[in-house]
C-alpha positions, -999 to +999 in steps of 0.1 A: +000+000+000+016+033-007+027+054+021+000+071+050-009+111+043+010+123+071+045+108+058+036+119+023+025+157+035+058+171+028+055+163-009+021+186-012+036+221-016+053+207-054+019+202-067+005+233-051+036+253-069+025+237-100-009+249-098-006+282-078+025+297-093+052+290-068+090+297-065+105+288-098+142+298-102+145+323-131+169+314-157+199+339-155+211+358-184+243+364-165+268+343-153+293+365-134+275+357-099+279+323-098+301+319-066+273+352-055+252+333-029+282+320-005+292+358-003+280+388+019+257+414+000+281+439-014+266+477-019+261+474-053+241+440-048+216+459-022+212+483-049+203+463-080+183+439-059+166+472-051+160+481-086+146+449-092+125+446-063+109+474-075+104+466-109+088+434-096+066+449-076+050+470-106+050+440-122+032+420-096+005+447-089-004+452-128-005+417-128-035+417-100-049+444-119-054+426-152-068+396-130-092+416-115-095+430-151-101+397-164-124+384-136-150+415-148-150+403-187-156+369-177-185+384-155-196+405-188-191+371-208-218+352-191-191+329-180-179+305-205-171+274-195-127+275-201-124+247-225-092+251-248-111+231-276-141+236-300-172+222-291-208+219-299-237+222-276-257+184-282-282+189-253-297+218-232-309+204-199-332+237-196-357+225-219-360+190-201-395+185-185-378+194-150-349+220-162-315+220-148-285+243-154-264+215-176-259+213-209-238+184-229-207+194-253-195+174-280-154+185-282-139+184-316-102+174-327-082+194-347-080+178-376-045+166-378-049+151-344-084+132-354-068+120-388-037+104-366-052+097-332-090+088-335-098+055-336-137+045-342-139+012-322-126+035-290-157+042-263-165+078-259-155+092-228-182+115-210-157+142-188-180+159-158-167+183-137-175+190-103-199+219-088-180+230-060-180+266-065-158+271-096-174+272-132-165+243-155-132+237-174-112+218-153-107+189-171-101+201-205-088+242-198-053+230-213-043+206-238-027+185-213-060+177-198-084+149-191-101+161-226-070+167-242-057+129-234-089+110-244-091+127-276-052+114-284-059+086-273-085+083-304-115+086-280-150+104-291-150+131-262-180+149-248-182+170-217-213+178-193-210+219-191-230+236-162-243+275-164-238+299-134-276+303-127-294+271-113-332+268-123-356+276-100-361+247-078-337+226-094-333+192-071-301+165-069-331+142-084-333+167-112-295+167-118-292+131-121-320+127-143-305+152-169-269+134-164-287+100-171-303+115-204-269+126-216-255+092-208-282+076-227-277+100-258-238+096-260-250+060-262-272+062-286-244+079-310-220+051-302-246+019-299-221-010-288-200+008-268-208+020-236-195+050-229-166+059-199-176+086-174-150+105-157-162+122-127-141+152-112-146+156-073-179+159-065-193+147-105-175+116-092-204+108-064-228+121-090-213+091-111-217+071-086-254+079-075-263+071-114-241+039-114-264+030-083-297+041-083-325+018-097-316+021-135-280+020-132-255+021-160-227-004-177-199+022-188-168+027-170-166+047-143-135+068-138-136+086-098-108+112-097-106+127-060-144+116-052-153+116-018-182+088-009-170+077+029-174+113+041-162+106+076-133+088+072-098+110+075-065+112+095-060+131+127-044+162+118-046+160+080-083+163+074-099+185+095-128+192+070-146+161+081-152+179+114-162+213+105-198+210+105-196+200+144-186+236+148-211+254+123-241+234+143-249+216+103-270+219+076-287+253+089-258+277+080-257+264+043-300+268+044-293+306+057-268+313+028-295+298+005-319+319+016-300+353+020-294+347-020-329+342-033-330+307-031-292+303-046-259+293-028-227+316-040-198+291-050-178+317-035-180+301+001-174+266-011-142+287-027-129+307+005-131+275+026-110+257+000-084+286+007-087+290+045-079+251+042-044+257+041-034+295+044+004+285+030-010+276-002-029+311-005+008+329+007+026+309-020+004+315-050+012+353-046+049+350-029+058+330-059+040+353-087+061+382-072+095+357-070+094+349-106+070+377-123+085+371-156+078+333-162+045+332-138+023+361-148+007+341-175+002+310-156-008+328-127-033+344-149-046+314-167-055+298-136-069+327-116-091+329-146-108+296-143-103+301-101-120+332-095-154+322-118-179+316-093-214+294-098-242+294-078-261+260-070-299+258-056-311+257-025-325+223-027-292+207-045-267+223-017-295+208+016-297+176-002-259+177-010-251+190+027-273+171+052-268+134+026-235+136+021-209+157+037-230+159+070-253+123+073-227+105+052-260+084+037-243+070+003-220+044+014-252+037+043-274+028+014-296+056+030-296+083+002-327+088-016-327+099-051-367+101-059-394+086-037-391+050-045-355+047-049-327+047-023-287+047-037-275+010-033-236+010-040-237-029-040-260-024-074-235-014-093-221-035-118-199-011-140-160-013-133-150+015-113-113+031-114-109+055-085-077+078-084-071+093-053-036+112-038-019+113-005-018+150-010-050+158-012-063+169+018-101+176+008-108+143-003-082+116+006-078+079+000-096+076+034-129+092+011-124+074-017-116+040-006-135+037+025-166+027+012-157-005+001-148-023+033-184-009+044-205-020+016-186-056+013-177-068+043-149-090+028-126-098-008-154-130-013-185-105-005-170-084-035-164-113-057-198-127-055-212-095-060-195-093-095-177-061-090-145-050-101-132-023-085-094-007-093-077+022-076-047+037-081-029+062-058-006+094-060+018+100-033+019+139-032-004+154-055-030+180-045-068+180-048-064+198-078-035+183-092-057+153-100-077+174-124-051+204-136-017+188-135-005+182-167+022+157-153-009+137-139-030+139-174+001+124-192+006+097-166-019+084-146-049+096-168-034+081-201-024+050-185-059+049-175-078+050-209-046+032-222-060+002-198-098+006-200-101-030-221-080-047-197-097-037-168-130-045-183-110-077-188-106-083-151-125-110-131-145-097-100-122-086-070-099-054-056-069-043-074-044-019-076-032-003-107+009+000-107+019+021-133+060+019-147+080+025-171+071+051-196+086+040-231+087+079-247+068+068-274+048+096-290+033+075-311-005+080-300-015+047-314+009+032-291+007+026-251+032+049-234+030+030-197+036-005-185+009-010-162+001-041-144-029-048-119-023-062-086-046-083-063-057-063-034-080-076-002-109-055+011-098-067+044-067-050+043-086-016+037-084+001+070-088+038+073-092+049+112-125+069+124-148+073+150-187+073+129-200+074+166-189+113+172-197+122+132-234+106+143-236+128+171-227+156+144-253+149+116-282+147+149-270+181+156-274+191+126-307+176+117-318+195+149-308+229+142-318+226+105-352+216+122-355+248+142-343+269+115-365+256+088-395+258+110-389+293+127-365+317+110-363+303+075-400+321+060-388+352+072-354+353+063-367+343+022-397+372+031-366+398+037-343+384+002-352+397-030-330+397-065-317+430-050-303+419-021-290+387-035-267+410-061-252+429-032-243+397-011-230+386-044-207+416-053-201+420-017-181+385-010-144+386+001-135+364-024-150+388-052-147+421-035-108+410-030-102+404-071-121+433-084-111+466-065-080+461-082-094+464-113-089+490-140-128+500-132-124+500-094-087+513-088-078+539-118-041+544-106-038+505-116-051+512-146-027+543-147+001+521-138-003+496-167+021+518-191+045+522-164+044+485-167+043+478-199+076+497-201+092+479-174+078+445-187+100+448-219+132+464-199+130+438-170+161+412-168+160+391-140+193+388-112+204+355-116+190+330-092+225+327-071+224+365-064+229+369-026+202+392-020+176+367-043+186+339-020+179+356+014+146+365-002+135+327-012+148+320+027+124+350+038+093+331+018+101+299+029+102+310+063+066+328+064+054+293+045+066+270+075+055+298+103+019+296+081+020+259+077+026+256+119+001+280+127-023+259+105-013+226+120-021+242+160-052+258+144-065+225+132-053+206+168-072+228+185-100+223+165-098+185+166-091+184+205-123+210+208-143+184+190-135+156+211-148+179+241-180+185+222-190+150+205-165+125+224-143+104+202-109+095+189-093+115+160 
């Protein structure tokens, strides 16, 4: 098994650099400073390090200001899904009998790469991102993306697209029913081959609930970073778990709801995301300002897709809230999908491939894998059920780095689709997909990995919790959602109107933070951008060895680890004030 989350958590911050632009050495054009960094500061150093200091810092601020700039047009836009290929709108979910906010893309291939790569006896793969706050474009907002690797790999590809505005009313039972009629119409275009979903965080339960309700489905099903055993985690690792013993449940989200017209901002899903791990947030912007010159556009690209915030209903986020994250009903066989029809994950008889990393820290191995050892009790229990279930892990790699990383989309998610027959191929049981080996090919045609599957025993599955305290949480929770629903809620929706729902909505931190520095909201940004512009094309970087570049990194590093101990005490404290409060172990 590979290593526990608390020996791999020194790997994380790699990935989060990756994603959130992070200290990258500059290349040097010089190379009379080479001996520079075992030497004191000389005058002159302090006052070229000065110079470029402050040339950075222009740099760094127009930088913010054409994010902010950028966050507005997107606003203006509608918001796009940010999908770096052509696509065609198949489906909108709007016009269904019961209208939802989803709509199903068909991507196109350039057409060198469908004349090489496509292959017509390949299954289409269905991509589905996650509502979790963000718009959609996860999975295919580069070319080395989920979307971009299924379609080299000669794969029809077709993505499920969500707008920002839910439909009035719109239920989980809605949802799924629109997600089930795209199914069926990818099918329908590809009859004989049943189509492979990936599901993206939370699209990877919404997978699941289709692969397990009372039609159920035959495709593949691909689970990257899906949490389905929401109270399973590590002491001191994943405090998320726990936060809703400290909120009082499900109420808080219904308040939100209700203070938006009926809608849930995305934004708070977001800012909790950030106040997760505060370092993270301090290294995104410590190491845009490090490396200005070969970050900016990264930075930007991503901030883009980051900052593009959806709103979910009312009845999606409750159902979401008190079934999942809170009561922890799917892998219970408790969750209700429409009233004669309670989730079963024992019903599903797809293969299921679930990817999950030892650096993620929203939804860990623990949440991806400890289902199984609840729903069959043993290795025979899931061999006589006929399942085949296959997981592969990532030792360091963030939450996002499942989806984003382009490392991970030429490796583990090629590998995957590069396998798909052979794990179809399997005979009922638990495995583990090894992955070695890459051969360099570029030959699309041609599999890049050796992979081989190992036998695994659902016995051996042991992730440590305490369900007894996490109980004790979701009848809390039911409680106060009780009293809130009954006495405060019809006055609370009497006081919200489309008036005061805009103004919560342009008033949130995590929007009111982007746009004041905007050209619109700030106009000596927008004055500054020519100062900028002129020191963008005079810039040259001090070589990495300069002394005074050095001390700097030293001087980030050391805010990073005095952030990343203030988060760990922050989170003890929390997980020793929650023993006090509902008993157990954690």
């Amino acid at each position: 098994m590979p290593k526990r989350s608390s020996e791999a958590a020194l790997d994380v911050r790699a990935t989060a650099r990756e994603l959130a632009p992070g200290l990258v050495e500059s290349a040097s054009p010089h190379g009379d400073h080479a001996n520079h960094s075992n030497s004191f500061p000389s005058i002159w150093d302090l006052l070229v390090y000065q110079r470029d200091c402050w040339e950075r810092t222009i740099l760094f601020w127009d930088t913010l200001r054409e994010r902010g700039d950028n966050m507005l047009e997107h606003e203006r836009l509608g918001l796009p899904p940010l999908l770096d290929f052509r696509t065609e709108t198949l489906l909108d979910a709007r016009t269904f009998q019961r209208p939802v906010n989803y709509v199903l893309l068909s991507i196109s291939s350039s057409p060198a790469q469908a004349e090489s790569c496509y292959h017509p006896a390949k299954p289409p793969v269905i991509i589905i991102d996650p509502r979790a706050g963000h718009g959609p474009g996860i999975g295919g907002f580069k070319q080395d993306s989920e979307v971009g690797v299924a379609l080299n790999e000669g794969h029809p590809v077709y993505f499920v697209s969500f707008l920002p505005e839910p439909c009035r009313g719109q239920t989980l039972g809605d949802v799924l029913q629109a997600l089930r009629r795209f199914v069926e119409e990818v099918a329908t275009r590809h009859p004989g081959r049943p189509p492979v979903l990936y599901g993206n965080c939370q699209a990877g339960w919404a997978v699941t609930l289709l692969s397990a309700d009372c039609h159920g489905l035959v495709g593949p099903a691909v689970l990257n970073g899906s949490p389905l055993s929401y109270w399973s985690g590590e002491a001191g690792v994943n405090p998320m778990r726990l936060s809703a013993g400290f909120t009082g449940g499900a109420w808080l989200t219904h308040l939100i709801a209700d203070q938006g017209d009926g809608r849930f901002d995305g934004a708070w899903l977001v800012q909790n995301f950030e106040t997760l791990k505060p370092e993270a947030v301090w290294e995104k912007y410590a190491g845009l300002f490090a490396d200005i010159d070969h970050e900016r556009e990264r930075f930007l690209s991503f901030e883009r897709w980051w900052n593009g915030y959806y709103f979910l209903s009312r009845e999606e986020i409750l159902a979401i809230v008190e079934n999942l994250f809170v009561g922890n009903k799917l892998e219970r066989g408790l969750l209700k999908v429409c009233h004669d029809c309670f989730v079963d994950l024992r019903r599903i008889r797809n293969p299921l491939v679930i990817f999950a990393s030892y650096g993620d820290n929203i939804t860990p191995p623990h949440q991806a894998l400890g289902w199984i050892p609840v729903v069959y009790k043993t290795t025979d229990d899931l061999r006589a059920a006929g399942q085949r279930i296959v997981f592969l892990t990532n030792p360091h790699v963030g939450h996002l780095g499942i989806f984003v990383s382009a490392a991970v989309a030429r490796f583990e998610h090629r590998a995957i689709l590069e396998s798909m027959m052979e794990i179809e191929a399997l005979s009922p049981g638990l495995y583990e997909m090894k992955i070695e080996n890459p051969t360099g090919d570029p030959d699309c045609r041609k599999p890049q990995y050796s992979v081989r599957f190992e036998s695994r025993r659902v016995e051996d599955l042991h992730f440590a919790e305490d369900n007894a305290a996490l109980k004790r949480v979701n009848e809390v929770s039911e409680a106060t959602e009780f009293l809130y629903k009954s006495f405060f809620s019809p006055s609370v929706r009497a006081l919200s109107n489309p008036w005061t729902a805009e103004a919560a909505k342009w008033l949130h931190p995590m929007r009111l933070s982007r746009y004041l520095f905007s050209s619109s909201f700030s106009p000596g940004l927008r004055a500054m951008s020519g100062v900028a512009e002129s020191v963008r094309r005079a810039h040259q970087p001090l070589p990495v060895d300069h002394p005074m570049l050095v001390n700097e990194r030293a001087f980030i590093e050391g805010i990073t680890r005095m952030l990343e101990g203030a988060r760990r005490r922050r989170d003890a404290s929390l997980e020793t004030t929650f023993q006090l409060l509902y008993g157990g172990r954690f």
